[in-house]
C-alpha positions in Angstrom: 4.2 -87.2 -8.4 7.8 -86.6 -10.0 10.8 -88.5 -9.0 12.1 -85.3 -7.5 8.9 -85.4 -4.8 9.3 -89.3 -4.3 13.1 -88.8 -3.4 12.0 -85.7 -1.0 9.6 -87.8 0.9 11.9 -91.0 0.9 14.0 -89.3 2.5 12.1 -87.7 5.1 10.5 -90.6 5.7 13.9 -92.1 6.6 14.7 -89.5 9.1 11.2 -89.7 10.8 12.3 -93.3 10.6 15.6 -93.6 12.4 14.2 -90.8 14.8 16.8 -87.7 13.1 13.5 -85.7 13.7 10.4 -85.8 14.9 6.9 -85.2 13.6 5.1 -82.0 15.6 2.5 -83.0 18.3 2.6 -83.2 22.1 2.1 -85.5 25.2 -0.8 -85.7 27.4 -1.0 -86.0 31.6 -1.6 -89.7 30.6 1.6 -90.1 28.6 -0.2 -90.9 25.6 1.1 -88.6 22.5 -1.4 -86.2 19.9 -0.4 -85.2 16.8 -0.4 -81.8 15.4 -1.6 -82.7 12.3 -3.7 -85.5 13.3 -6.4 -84.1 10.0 -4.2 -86.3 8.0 -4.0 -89.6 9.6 -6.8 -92.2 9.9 -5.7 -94.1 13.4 -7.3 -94.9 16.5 -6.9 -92.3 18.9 -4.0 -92.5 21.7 -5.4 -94.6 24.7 -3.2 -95.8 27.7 -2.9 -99.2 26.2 -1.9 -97.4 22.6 -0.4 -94.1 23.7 2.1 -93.6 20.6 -0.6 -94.8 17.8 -0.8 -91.5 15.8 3.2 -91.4 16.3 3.5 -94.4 14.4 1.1 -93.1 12.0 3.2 -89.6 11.6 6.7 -91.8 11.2 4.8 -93.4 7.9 5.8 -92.5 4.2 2.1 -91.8 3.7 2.1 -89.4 6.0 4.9 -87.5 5.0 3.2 -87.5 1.5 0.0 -86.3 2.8 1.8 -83.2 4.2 4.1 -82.4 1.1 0.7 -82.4 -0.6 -1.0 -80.0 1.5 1.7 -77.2 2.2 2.9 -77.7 -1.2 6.2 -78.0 -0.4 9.5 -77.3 -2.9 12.5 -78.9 -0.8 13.4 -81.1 1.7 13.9 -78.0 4.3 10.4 -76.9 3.6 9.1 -80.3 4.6 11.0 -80.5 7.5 9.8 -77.6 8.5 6.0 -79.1 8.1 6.7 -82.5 9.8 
């Protein structure tokens, strides 16, 4: 990985971390939340007692590598747009 890709997914990682976006997925009748791209996380599935697990597995910087390395993405915009 080249310091250029590091420094993208540093910094997306940041905003995922001080909530400036939010990674794609959607809440249940139960209030327990699903990712989109749930393919690329290995993490319990949400339960009522740990609704948000796979959000806190989609705010992680090895998450945001996992989906720069499958859309192959050039920019920070482009991974964004992934998240």
């Amino acid at each position: 990985m080249t310091i250029q890709k590091d420094e993208m997914i540093k910094e997306v990682y940041t905003m995922l971390k001080d909530r400036e976006i939010n990674p794609s997925g959607y809440f249940d009748d139960g209030g327990r939340w699903f990712s989109h791209n749930a393919d690329l996380i290995d993490v319990r599935e949400p339960s009522r007692a740990w609704p948000y697990s796979q959000l806190t597995a989609c705010r992680s910087r090895k998450y945001v590598a996992k989906i720069a390395e499958k859309h192959k993405v050039q920019s920070v915009e482009q991974l964004i747009k992934c998240i």
